[in-house]
Each structure stands twice: as C-alpha cells, then as structure tokens.
OpenMM code with the backbone's topology and positions (N, CA, C; nanometers):
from openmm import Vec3, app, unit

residues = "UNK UNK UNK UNK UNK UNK UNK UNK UNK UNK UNK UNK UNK UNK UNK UNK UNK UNK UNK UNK UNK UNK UNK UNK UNK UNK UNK UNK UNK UNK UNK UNK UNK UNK UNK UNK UNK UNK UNK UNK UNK UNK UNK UNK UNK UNK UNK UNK UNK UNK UNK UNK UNK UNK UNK UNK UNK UNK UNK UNK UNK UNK UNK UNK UNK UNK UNK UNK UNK UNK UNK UNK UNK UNK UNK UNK UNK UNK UNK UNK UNK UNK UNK UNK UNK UNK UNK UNK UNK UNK UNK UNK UNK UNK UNK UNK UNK UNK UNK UNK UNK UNK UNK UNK UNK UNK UNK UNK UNK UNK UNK UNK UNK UNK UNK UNK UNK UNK UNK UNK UNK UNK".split()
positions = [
    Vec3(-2.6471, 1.8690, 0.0648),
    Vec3(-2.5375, 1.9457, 0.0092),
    Vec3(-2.4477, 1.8529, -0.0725),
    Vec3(-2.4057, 1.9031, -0.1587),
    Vec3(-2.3240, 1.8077, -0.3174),
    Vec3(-2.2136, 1.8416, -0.2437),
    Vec3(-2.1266, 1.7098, -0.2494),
    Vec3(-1.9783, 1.6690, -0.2562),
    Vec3(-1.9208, 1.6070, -0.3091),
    Vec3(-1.8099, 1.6217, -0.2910),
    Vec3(-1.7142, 1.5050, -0.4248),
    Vec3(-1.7262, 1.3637, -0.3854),
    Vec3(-1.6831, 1.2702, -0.4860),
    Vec3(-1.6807, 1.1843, -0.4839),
    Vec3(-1.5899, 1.1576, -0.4181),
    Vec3(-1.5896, 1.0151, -0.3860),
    Vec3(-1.4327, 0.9124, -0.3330),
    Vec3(-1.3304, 0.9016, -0.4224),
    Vec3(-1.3487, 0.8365, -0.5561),
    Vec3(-1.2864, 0.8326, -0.6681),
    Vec3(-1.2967, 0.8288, -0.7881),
    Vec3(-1.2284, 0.8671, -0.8773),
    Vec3(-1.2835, 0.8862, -1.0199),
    Vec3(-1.2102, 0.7168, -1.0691),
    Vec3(-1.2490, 0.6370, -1.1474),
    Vec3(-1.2413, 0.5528, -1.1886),
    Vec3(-1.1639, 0.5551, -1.3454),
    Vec3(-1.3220, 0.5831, -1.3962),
    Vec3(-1.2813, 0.6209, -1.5536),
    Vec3(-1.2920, 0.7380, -1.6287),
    Vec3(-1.2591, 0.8181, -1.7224),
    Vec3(-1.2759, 0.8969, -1.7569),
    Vec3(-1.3170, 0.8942, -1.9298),
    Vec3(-1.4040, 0.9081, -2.0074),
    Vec3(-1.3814, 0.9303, -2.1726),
    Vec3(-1.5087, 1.0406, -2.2112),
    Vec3(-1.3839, 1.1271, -2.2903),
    Vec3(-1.4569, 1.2481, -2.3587),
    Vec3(-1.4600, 1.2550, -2.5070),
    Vec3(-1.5834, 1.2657, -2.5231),
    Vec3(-1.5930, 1.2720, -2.7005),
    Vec3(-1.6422, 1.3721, -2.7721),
    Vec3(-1.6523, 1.4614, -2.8582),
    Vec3(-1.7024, 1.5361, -2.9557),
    Vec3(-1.8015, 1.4707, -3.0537),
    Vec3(-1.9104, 1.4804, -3.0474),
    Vec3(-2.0123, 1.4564, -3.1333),
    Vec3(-2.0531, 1.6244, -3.2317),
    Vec3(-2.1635, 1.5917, -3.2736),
    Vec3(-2.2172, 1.6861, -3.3298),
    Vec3(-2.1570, 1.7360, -3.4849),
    Vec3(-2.1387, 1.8271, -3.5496),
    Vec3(-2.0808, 1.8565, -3.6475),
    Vec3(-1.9902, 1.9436, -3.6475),
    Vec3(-1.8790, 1.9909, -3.7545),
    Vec3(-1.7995, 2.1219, -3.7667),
    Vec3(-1.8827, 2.2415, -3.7009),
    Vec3(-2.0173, 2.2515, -3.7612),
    Vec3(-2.0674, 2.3856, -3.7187),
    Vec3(-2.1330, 2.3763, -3.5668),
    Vec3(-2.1548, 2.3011, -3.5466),
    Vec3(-2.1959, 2.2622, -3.3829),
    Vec3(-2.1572, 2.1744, -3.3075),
    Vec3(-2.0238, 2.1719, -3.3024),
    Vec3(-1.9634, 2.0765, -3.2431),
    Vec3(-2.0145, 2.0533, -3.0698),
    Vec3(-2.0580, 1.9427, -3.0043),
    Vec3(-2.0925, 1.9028, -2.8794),
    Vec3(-1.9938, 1.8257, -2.7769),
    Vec3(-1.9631, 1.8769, -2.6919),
    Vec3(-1.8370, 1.7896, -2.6080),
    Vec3(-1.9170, 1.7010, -2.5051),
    Vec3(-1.8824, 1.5408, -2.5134),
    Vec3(-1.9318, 1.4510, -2.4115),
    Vec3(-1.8421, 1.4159, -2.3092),
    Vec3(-1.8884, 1.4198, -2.1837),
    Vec3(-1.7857, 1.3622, -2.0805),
    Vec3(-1.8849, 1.3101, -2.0328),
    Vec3(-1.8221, 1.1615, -2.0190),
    Vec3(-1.9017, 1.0703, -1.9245),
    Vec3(-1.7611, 1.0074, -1.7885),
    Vec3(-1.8208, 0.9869, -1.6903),
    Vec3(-1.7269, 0.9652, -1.5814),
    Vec3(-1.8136, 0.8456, -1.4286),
    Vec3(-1.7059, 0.7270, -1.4486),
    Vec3(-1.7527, 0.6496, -1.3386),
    Vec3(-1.6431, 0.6857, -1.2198),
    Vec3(-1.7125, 0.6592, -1.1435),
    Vec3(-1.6705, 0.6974, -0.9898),
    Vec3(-1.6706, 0.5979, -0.9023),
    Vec3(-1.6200, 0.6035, -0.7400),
    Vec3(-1.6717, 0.5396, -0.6470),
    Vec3(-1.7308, 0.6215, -0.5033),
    Vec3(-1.8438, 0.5842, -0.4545),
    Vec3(-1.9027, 0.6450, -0.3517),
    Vec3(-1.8872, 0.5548, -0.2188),
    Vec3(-1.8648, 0.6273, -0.0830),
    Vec3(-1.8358, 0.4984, 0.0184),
    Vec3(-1.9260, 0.4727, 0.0590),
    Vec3(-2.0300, 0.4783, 0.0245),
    Vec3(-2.1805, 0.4754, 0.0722),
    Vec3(-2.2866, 0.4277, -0.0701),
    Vec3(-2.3852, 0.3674, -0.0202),
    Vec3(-2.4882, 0.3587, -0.1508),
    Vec3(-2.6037, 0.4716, -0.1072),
    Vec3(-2.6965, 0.4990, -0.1943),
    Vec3(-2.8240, 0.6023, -0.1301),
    Vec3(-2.7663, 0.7386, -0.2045),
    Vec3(-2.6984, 0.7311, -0.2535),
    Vec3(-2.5988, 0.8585, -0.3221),
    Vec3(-2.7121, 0.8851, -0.4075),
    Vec3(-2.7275, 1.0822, -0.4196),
    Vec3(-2.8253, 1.0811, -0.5056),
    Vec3(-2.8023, 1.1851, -0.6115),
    Vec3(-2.8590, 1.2596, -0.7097),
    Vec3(-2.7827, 1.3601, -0.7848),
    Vec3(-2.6619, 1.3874, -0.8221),
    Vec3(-2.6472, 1.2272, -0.8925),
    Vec3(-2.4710, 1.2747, -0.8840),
    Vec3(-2.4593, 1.3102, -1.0700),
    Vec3(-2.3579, 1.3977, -1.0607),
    Vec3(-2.3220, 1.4465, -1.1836),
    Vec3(-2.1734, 1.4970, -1.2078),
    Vec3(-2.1850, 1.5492, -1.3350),
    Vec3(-2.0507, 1.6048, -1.3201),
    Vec3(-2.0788, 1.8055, -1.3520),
    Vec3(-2.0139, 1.8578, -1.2492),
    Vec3(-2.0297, 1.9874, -1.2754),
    Vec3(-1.9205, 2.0732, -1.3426),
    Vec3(-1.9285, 2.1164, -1.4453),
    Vec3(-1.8019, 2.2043, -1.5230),
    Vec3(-1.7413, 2.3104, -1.4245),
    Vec3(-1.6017, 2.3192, -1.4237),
    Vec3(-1.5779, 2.5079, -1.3386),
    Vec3(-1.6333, 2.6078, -1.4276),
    Vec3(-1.6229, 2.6945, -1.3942),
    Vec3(-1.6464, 2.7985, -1.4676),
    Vec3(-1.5121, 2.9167, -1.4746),
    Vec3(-1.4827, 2.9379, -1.6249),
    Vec3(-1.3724, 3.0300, -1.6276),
    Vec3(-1.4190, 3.1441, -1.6420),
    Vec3(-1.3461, 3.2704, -1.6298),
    Vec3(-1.3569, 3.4077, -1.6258),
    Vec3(-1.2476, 3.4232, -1.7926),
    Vec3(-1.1663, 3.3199, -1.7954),
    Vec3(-1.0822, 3.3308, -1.9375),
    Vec3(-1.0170, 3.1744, -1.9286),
    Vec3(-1.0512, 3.1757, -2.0370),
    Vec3(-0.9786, 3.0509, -2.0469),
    Vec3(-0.8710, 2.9868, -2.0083),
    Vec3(-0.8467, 2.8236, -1.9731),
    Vec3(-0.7572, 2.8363, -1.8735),
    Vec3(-0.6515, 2.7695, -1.9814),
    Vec3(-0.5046, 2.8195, -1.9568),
    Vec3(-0.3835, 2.8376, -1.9893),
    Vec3(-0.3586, 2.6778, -2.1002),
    Vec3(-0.3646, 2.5531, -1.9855),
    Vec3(-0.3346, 2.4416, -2.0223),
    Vec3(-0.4568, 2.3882, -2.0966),
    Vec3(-0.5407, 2.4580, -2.1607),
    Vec3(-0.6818, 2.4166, -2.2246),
    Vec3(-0.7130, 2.3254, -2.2248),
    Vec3(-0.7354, 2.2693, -2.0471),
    Vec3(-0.7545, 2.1998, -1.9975),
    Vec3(-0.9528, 2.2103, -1.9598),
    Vec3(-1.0857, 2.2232, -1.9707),
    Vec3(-1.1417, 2.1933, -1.8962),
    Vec3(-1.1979, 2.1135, -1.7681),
    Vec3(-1.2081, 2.1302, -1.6292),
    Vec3(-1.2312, 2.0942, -1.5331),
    Vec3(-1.3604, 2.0501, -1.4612),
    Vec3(-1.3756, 1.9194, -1.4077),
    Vec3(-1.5223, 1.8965, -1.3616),
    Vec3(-1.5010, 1.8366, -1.2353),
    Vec3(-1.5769, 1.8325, -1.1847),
    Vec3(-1.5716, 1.8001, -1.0639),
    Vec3(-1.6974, 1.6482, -1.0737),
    Vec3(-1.6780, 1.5537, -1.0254),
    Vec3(-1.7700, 1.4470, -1.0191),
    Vec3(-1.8836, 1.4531, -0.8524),
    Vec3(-1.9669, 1.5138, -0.8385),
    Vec3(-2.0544, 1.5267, -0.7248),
    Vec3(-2.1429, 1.4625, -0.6754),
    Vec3(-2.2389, 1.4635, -0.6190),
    Vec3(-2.3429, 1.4013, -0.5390),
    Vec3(-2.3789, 1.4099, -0.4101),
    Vec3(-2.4813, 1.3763, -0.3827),
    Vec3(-2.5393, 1.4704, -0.2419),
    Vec3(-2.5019, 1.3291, -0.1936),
    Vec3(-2.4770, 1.2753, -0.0570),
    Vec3(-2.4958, 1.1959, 0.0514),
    Vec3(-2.6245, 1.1764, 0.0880),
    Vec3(-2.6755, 1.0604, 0.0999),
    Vec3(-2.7962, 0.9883, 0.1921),
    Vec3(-2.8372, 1.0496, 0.3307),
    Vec3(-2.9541, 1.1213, 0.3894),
    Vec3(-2.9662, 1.1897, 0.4872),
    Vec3(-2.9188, 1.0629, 0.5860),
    Vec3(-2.8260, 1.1484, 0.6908),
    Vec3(-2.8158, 1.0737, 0.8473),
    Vec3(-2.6553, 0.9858, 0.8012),
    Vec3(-2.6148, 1.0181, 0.6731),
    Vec3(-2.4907, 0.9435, 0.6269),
    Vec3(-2.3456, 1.0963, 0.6583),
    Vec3(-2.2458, 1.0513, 0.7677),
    Vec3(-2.1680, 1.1442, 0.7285),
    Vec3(-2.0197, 1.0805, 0.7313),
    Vec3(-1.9175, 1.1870, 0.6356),
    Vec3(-1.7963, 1.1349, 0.5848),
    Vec3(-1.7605, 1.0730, 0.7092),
    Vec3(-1.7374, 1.0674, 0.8669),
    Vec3(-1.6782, 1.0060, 0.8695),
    Vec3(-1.7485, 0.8336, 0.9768),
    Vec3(-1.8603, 0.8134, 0.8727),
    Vec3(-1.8872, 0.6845, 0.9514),
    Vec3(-1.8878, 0.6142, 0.8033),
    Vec3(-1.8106, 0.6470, 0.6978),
    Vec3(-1.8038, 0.5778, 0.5974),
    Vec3(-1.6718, 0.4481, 0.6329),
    Vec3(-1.7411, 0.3502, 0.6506),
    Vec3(-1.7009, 0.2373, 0.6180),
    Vec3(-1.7118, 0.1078, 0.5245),
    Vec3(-1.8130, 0.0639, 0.4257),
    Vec3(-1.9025, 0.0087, 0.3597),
    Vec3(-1.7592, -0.0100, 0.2935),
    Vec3(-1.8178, -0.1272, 0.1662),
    Vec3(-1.7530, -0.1354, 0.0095),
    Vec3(-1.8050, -0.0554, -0.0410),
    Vec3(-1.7084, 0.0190, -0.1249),
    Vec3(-1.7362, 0.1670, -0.2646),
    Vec3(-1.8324, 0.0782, -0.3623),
    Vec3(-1.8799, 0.1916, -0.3623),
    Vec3(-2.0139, 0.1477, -0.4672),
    Vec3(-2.0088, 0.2676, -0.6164),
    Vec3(-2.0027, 0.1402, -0.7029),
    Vec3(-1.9554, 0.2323, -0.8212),
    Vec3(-2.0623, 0.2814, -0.8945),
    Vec3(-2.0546, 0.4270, -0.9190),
    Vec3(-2.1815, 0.5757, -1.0053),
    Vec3(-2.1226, 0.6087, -1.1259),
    Vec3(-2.2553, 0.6279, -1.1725),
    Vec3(-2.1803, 0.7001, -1.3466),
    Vec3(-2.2208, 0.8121, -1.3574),
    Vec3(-2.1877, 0.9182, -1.4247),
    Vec3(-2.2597, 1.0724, -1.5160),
    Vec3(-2.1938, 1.1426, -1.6237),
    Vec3(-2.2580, 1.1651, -1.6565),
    Vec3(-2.2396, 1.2282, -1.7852),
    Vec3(-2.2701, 1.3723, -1.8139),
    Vec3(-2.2203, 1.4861, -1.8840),
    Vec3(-2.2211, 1.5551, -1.9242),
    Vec3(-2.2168, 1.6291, -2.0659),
    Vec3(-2.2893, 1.6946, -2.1528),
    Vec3(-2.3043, 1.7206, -2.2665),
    Vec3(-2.3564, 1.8651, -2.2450),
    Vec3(-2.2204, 1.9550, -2.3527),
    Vec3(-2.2808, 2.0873, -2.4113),
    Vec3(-2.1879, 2.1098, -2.5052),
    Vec3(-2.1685, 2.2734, -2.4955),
    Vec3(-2.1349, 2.3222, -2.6777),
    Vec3(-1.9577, 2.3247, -2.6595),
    Vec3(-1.8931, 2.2858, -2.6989),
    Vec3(-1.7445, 2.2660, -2.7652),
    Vec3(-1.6907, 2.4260, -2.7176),
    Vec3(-1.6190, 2.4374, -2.6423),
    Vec3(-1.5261, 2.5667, -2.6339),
    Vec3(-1.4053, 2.5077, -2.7255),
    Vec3(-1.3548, 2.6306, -2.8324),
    Vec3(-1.2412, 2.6124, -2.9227),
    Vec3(-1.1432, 2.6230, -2.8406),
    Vec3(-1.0928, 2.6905, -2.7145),
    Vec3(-0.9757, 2.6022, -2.6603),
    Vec3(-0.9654, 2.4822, -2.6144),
    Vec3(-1.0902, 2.4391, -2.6104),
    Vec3(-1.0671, 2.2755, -2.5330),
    Vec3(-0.9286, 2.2146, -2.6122),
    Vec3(-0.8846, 2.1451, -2.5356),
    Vec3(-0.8096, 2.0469, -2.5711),
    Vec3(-0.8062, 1.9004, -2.4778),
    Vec3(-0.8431, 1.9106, -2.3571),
    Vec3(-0.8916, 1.7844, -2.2632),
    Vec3(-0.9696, 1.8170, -2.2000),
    Vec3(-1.0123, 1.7202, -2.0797),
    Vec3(-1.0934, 1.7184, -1.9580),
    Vec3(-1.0569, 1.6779, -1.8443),
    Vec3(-1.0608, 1.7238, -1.7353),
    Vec3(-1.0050, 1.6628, -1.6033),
    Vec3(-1.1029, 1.6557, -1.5083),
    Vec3(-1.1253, 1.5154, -1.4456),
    Vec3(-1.2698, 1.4939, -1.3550),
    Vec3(-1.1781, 1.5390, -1.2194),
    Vec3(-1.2451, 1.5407, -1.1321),
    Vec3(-1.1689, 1.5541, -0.9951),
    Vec3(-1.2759, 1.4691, -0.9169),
    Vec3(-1.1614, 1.4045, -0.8408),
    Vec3(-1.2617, 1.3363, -0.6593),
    Vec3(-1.1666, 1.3798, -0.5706),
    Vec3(-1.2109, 1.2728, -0.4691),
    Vec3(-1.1554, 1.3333, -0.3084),
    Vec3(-0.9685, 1.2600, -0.3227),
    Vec3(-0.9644, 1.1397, -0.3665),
    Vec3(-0.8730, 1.0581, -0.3744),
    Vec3(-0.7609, 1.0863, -0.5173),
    Vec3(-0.8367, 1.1242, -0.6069),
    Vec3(-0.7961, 1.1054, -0.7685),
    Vec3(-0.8444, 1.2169, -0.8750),
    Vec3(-0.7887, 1.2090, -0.9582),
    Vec3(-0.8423, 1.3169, -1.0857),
    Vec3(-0.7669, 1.2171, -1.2285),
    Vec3(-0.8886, 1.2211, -1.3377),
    Vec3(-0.8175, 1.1818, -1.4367),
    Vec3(-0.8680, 1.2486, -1.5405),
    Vec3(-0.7386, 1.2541, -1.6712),
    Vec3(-0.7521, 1.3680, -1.7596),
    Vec3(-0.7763, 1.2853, -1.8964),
    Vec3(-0.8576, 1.3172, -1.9769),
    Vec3(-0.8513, 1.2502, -2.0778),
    Vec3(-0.8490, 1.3929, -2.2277),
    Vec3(-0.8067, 1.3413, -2.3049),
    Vec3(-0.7827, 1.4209, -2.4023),
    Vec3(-0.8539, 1.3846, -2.5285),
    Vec3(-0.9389, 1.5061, -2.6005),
    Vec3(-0.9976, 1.5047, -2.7297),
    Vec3(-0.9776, 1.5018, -2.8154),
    Vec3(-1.0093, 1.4422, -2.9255),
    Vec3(-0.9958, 1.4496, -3.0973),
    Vec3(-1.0911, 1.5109, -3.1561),
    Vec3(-1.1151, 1.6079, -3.2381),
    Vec3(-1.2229, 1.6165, -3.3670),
    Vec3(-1.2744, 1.5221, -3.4116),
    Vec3(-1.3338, 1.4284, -3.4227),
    Vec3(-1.3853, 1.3426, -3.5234),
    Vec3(-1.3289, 1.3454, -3.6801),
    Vec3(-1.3734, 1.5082, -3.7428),
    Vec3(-1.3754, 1.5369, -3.8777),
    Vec3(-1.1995, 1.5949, -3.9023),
    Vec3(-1.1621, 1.5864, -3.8118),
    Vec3(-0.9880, 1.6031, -3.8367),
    Vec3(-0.8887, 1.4726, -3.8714),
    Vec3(-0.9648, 1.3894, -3.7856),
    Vec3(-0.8991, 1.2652, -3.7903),
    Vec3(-0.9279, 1.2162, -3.9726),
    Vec3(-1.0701, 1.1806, -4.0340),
    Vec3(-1.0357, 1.1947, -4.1547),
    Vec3(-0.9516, 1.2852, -4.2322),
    Vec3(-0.9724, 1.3995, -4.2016),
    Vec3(-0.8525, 1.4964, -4.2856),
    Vec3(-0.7370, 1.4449, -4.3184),
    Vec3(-0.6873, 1.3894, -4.1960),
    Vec3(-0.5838, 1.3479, -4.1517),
    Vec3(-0.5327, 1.2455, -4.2770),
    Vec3(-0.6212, 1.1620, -4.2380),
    Vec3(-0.6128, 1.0250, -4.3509),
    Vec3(-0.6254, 1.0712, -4.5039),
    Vec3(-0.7089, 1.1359, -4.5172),
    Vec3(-0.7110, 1.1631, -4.6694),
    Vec3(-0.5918, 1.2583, -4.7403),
    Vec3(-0.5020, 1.3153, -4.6426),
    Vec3(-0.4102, 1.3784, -4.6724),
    Vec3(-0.2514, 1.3110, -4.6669),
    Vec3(-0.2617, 1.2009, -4.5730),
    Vec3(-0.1509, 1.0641, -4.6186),
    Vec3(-0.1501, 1.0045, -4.7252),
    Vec3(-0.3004, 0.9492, -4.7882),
    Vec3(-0.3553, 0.9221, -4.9303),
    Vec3(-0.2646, 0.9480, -4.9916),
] * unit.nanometer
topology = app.Topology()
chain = topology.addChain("A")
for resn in residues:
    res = topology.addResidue(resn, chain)
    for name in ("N", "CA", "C"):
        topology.addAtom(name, app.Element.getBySymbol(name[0]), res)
C-alpha cells in the first residue's frame, strides 16, 4: 500500500512543450526512513473544478519494503526522486508536493512569455 513520504526536499516545475501543447514537469526529491522503498512517484489530486489558489497538488508516494512498518523506522533518511509529466491545465499557476513532515510549492513560468516579455522592453 502507497504512502507518503517523510519529506519533500526539493521541488522544480517546468513547462516544456509548445504554445499549442504545452507539457507541465514536476520533478521532486524526497526523504524515505527506510531504503527498499519501491514505486515511488508523484501522484496529482484530482479536481472536480479547479482549485481557487491555482495551485496544483501532488502528493510524493511509495509503497514500503514488505515486513517494514512506520513505526520501527529508525535508520538514516534515504534520499528518492520522481517525476511527473502531462498536459498544462490553463489555471495552473504552481505546484505543491506534500509529505508526512513538509510540503513545498514551487511556481511556473511560460517559457514563450518570458521572451515576450523581453522583446517588449526592447
């Protein structure tokens, strides 16, 4: 069974792809109190309507090592990565990972805005 992580570490989200297909990347390191950690990823929520602070939400997961449970975790944290990639919702405006300890939010740019940008200071 998938559970959260211990802690989210780092967080960076990027937009690849083009104007007409824009792709949102979230990649996210973590810490696990255990090694043997397996399937770990990051899973999106799912909205019914978009949420207010156009914020998207993930959760950083992974199953536990059979015969491993939360509370005989004692070890040094052992640091996991994952990543996530799909299609650009036009409210995005950030991302927020969640763990057991921490959540961190990082916020997006367009790529093709940021030139706009510049060529219109010009």
């Amino acid at each position: 069974m998938s559970e959260l992580v211990r802690e989210i570490v780092d967080v960076n989200a990027s937009i690849g792809g083009d104007e007409e297909n824009p792709l949102l990347t979230v990649e996210a390191e973590g810490l696990i109190p255990t090694a043997g950690w397996a399937n770990v990823r990051l899973d999106p929520h799912v909205y019914s309507t978009p949420p207010e602070d156009g914020v998207q939400d993930f959760d950083l997961v992974g199953d536990r090592p059979a015969g491993s449970d939360a509370g005989s975790d004692r070890g040094a944290l052992t640091q996991i990565e994952a990543a996530w990639e799909g299609p650009l919702a036009d409210w995005l405006i950030a991302v927020r990972v969640h763990a057991i300890d921490n959540m961190i939010e990082d916020e997006i740019f367009e790529p093709w805005d940021e030139d706009d940008a510049e060529s219109e200071a010009a």
